[in-house]
VMD Tcl script that draws the C-alpha trace (Angstrom):
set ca {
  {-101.37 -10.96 -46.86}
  {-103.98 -9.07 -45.09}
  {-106.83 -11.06 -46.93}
  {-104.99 -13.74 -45.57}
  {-104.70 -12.95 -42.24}
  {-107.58 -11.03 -41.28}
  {-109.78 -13.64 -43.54}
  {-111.21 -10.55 -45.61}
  {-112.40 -8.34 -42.56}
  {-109.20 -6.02 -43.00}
  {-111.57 -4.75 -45.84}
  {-114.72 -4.04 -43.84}
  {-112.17 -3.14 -40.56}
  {-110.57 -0.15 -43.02}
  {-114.31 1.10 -44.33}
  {-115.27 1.25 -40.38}
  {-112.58 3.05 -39.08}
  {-112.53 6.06 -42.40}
  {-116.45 6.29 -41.00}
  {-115.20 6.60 -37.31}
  {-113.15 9.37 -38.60}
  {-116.12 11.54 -39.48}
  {-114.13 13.31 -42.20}
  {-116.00 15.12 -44.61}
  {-115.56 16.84 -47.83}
  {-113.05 20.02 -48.29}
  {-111.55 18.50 -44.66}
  {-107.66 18.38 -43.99}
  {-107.13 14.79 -42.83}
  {-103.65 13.34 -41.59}
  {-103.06 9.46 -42.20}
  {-100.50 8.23 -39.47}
  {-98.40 5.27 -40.27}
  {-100.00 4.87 -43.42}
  {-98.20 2.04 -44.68}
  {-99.28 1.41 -48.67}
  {-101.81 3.75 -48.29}
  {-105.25 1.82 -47.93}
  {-106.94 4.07 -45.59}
  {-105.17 6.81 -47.43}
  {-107.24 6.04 -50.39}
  {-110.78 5.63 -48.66}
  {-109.98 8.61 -46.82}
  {-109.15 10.46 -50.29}
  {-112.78 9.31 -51.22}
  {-114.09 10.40 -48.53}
  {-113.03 14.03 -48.71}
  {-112.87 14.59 -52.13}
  {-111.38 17.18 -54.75}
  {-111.75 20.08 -52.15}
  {-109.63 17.93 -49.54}
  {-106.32 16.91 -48.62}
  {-104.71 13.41 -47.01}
  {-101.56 13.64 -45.49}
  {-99.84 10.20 -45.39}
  {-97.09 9.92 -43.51}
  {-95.25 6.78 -42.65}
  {-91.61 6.29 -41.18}
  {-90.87 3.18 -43.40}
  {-89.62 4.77 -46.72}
  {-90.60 1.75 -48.69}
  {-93.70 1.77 -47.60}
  {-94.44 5.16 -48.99}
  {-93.54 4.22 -52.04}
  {-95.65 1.72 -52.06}
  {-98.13 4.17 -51.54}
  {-96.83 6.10 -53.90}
  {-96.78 3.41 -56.45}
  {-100.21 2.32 -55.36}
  {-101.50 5.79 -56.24}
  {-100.16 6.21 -59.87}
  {-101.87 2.35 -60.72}
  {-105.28 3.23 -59.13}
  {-106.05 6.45 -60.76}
  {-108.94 8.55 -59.52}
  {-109.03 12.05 -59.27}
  {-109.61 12.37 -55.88}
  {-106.24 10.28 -54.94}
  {-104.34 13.30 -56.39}
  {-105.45 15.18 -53.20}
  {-102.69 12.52 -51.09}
  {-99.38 14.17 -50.16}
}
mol new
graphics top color blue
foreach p $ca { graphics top sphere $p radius 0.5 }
foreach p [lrange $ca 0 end-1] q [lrange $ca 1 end] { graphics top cylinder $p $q radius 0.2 }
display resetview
């Protein structure tokens, strides 16, 4: 849907805003309202092993999306999402 909507620029929008972040590696970051967990994932990437993503969202089903999302894509820095 957001490819869709956002005509493909979601993609580059998500990439943008992890850089605006200026997380690094071994940082703590927290992901509000993460919804299924795509700038959870970039963000995981971004601080690697040492690090830690927090993703939080108040829509249950949406976490497990994330959730979900996280066992199918398997990298070993998404095990650093809580």
């Amino acid at each position: 849907l957001n490819d869709v909507l956002s005509l493909g620029q979601h993609r580059t929008w998500k990439r943008i805003c992890v850089s605006w972040s200026r997380a690094r590696r071994g940082d703590r970051v927290l992901d509000l309202c993460c919804g299924s967990g795509d700038l959870a994932f970039l963000l995981s990437q971004k601080v690697g092993l040492d690090g830690q993503v927090m993703a939080v969202d108040f829509s249950s089903q949406q976490l497990q999306t994330a959730a979900s999302r996280q066992d199918q894509r398997w990298k070993p820095c998404y095990k650093n999402i809580k």
